[in-house]
N, CA, C and O atoms as a DFTB+ gen file, in Angstrom:
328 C
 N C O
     1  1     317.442     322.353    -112.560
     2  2     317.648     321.926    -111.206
     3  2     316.887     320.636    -110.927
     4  3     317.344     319.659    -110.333
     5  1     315.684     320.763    -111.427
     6  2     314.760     319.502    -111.337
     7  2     315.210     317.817    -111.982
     8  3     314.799     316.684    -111.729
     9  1     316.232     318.368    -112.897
    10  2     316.714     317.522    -113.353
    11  2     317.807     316.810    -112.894
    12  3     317.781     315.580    -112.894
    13  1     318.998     317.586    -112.408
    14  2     320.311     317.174    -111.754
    15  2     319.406     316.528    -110.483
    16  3     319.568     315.314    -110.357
    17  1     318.504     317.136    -109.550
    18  2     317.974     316.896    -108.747
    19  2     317.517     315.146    -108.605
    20  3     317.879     314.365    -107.726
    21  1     316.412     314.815    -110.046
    22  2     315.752     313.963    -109.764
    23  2     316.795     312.969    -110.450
    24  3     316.369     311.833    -110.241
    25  1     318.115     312.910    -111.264
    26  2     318.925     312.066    -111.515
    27  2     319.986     311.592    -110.017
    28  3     320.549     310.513    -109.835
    29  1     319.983     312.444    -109.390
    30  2     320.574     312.035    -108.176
    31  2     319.565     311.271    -107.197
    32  3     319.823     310.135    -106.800
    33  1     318.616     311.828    -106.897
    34  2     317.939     310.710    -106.511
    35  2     316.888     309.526    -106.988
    36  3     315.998     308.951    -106.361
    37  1     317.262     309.419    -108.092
    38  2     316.500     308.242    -108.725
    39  2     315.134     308.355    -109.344
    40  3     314.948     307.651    -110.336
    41  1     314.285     309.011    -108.991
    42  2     313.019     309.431    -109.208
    43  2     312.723     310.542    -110.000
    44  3     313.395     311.560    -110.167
    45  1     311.571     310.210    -110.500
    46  2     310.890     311.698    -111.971
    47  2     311.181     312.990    -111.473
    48  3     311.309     313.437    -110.333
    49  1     311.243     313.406    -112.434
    50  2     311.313     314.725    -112.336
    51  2     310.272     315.695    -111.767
    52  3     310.441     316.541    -110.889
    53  1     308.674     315.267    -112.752
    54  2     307.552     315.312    -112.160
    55  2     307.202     315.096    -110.960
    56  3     306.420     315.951    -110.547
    57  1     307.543     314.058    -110.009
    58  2     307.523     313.624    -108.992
    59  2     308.164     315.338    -107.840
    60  3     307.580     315.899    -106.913
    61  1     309.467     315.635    -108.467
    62  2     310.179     316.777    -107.968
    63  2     309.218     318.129    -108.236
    64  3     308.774     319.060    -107.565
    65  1     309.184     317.792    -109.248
    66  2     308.284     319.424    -109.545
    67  2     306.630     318.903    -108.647
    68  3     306.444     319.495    -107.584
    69  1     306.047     318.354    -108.872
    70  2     304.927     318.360    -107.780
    71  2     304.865     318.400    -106.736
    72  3     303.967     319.048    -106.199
    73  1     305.754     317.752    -106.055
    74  2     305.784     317.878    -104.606
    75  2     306.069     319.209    -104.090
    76  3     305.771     319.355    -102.904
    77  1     306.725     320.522    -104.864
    78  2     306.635     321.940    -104.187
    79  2     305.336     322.397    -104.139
    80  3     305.018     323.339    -103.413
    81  1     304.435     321.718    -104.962
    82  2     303.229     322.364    -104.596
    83  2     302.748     323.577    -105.465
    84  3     301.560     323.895    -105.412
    85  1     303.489     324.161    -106.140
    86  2     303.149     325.496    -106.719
    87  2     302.601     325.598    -107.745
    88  3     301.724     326.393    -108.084
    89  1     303.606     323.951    -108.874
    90  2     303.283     323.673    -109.882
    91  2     302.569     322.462    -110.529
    92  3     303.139     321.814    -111.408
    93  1     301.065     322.089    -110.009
    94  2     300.408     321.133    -110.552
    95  2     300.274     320.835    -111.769
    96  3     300.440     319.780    -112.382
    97  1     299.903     322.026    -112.125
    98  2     299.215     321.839    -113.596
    99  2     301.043     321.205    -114.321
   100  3     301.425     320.081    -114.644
   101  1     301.661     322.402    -114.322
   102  2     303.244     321.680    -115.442
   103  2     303.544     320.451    -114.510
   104  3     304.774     320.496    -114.512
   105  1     303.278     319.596    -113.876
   106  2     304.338     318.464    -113.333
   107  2     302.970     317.769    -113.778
   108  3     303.225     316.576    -113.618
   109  1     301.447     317.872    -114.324
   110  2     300.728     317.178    -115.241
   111  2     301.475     317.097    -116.676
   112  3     302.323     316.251    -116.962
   113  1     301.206     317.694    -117.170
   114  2     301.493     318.304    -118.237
   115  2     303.126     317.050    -118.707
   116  3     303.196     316.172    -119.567
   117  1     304.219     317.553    -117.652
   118  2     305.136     317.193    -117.594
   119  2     305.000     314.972    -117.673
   120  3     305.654     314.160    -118.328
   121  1     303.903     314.797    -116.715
   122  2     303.605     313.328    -116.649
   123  2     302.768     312.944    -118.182
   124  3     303.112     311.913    -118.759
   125  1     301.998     313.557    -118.611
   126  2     301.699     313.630    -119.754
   127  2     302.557     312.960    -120.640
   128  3     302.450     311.782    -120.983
   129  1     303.839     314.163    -121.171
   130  2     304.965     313.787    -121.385
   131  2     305.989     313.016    -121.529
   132  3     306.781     312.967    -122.471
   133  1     305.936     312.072    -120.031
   134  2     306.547     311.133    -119.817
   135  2     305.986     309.867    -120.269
   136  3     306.714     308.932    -120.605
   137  1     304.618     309.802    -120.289
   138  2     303.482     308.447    -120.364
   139  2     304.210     307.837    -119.621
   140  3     304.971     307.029    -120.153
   141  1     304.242     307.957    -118.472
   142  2     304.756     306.594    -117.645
   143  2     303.692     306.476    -116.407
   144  3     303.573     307.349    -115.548
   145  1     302.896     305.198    -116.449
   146  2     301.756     305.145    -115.265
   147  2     302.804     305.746    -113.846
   148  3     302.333     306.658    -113.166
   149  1     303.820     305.331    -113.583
   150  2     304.292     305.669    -112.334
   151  2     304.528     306.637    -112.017
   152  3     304.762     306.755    -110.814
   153  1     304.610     307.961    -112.947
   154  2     305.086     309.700    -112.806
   155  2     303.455     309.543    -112.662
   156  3     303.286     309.399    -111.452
   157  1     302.389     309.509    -113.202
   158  2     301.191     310.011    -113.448
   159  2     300.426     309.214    -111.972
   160  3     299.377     309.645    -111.494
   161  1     301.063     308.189    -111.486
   162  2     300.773     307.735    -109.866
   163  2     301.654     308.566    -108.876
   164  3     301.100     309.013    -107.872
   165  1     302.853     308.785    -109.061
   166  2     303.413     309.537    -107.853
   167  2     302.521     311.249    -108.159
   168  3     301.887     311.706    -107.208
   169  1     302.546     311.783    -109.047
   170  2     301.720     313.414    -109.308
   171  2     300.450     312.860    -108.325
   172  3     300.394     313.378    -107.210
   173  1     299.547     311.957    -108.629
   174  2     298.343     311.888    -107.813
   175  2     298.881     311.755    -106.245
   176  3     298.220     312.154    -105.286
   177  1     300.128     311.159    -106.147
   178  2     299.934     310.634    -104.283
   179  2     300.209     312.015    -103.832
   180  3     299.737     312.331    -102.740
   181  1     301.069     313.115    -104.659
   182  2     301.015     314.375    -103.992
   183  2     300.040     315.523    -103.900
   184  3     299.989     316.524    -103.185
   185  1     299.296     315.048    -104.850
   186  2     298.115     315.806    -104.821
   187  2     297.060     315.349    -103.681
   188  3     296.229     316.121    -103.202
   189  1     297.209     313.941    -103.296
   190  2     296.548     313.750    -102.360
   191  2     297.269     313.783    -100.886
   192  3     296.548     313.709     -99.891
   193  1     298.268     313.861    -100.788
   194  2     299.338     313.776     -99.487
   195  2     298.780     315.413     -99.262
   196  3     298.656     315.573     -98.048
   197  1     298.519     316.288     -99.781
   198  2     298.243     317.841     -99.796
   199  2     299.271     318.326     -98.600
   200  3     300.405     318.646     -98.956
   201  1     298.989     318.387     -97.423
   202  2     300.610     318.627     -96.667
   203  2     301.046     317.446     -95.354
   204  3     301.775     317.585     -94.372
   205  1     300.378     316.468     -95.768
   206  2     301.511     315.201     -94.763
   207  2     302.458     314.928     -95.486
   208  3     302.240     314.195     -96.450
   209  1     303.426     315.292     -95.314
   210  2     304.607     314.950     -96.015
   211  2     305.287     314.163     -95.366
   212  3     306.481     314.317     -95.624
   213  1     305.063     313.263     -94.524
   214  2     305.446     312.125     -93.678
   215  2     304.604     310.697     -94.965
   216  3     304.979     309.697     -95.578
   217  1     303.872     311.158     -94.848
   218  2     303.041     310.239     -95.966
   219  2     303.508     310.038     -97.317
   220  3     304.070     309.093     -97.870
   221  1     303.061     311.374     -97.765
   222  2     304.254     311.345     -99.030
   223  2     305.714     310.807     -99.135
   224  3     305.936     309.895     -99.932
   225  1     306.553     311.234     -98.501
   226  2     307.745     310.563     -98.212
   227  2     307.700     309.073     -98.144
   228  3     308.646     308.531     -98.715
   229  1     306.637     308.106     -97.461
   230  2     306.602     306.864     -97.243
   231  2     306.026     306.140     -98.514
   232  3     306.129     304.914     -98.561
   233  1     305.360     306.893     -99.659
   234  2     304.840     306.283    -100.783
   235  2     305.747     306.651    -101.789
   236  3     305.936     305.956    -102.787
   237  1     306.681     308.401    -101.429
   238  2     307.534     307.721    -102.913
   239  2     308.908     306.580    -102.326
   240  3     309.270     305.577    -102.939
   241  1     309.438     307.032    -101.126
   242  2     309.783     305.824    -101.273
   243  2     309.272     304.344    -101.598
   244  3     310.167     303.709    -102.155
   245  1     308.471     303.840    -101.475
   246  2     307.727     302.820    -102.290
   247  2     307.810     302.857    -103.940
   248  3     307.970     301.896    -104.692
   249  1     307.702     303.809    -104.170
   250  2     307.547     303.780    -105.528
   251  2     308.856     303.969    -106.197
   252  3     309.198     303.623    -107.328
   253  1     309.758     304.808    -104.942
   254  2     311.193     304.415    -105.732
   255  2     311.583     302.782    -105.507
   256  3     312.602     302.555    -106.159
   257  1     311.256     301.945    -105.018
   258  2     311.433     300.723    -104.614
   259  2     311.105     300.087    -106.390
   260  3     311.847     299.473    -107.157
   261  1     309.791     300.532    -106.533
   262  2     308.971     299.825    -107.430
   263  2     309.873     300.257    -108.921
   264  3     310.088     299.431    -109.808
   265  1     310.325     301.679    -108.979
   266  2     311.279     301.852    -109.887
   267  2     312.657     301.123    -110.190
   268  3     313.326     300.964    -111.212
   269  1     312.785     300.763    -108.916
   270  2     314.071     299.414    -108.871
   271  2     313.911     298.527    -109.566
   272  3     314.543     298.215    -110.576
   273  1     312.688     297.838    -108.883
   274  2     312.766     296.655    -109.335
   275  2     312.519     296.467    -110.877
   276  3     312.937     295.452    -111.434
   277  1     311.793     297.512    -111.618
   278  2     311.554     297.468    -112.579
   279  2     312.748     297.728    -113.422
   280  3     313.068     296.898    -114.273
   281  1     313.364     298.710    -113.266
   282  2     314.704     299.021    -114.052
   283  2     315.575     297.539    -113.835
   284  3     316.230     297.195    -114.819
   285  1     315.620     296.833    -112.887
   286  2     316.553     295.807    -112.456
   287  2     315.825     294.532    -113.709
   288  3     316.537     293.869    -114.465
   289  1     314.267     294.443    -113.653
   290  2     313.548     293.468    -114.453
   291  2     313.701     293.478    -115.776
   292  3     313.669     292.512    -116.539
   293  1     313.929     295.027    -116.115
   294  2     314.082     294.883    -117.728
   295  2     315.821     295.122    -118.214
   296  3     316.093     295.104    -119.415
   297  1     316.597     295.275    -117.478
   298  2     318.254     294.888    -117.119
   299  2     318.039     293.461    -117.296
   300  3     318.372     293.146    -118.438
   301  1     317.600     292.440    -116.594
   302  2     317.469     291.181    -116.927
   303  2     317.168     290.599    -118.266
   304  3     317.771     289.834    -119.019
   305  1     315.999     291.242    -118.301
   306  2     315.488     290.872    -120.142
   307  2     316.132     291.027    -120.954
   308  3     316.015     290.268    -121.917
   309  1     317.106     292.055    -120.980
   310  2     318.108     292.647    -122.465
   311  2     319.155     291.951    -122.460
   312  3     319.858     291.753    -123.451
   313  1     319.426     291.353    -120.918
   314  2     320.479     290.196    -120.714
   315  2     320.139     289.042    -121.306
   316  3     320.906     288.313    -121.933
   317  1     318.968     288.866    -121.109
   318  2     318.664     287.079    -121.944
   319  2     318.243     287.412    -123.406
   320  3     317.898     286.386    -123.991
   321  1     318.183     288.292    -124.009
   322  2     317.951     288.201    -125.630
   323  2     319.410     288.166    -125.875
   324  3     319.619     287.907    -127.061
   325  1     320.540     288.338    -125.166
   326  2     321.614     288.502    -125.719
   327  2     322.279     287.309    -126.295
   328  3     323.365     287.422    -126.864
């Protein structure tokens, strides 16, 4: 579920599994996994959002922003080695 989930909206999976709250430790574990600084930054903003979820909401959107641009930056690059 976490998966269909976080492919529809753009963002980690980790990101999905932390934010219920239940499962810290596996959506570590899970960022681990991923080595990606940005799963292992969104796991911390929910650990610190603890229940403003007005807050949370306003940083992953940010960070889905930041996932844009990055997916869009290295779309560019594979374009110019071509």
């Amino acid at each position: 579920m976490f998966a269909r989930l976080s492919a529809a909206l753009g963002i980690p999976a980790a990101v999905l599994l932390a934010s219920t709250g239940l499962a810290g430790a596996e959506a570590g574990m899970l960022a681990e996994v991923e080595t990606d600084e940005l799963v292992a930054m969104a796991v911390g903003m929910v650990h610190l959002a603890d229940r403003d979820r007005r807050w949370l909401r306003d940083r992953l959107d940010e960070l889905r922003e930041l996932l844009v641009l990055r997916r869009s930056s290295t779309r560019g690059r594979a374009s110019r080695r071509r």
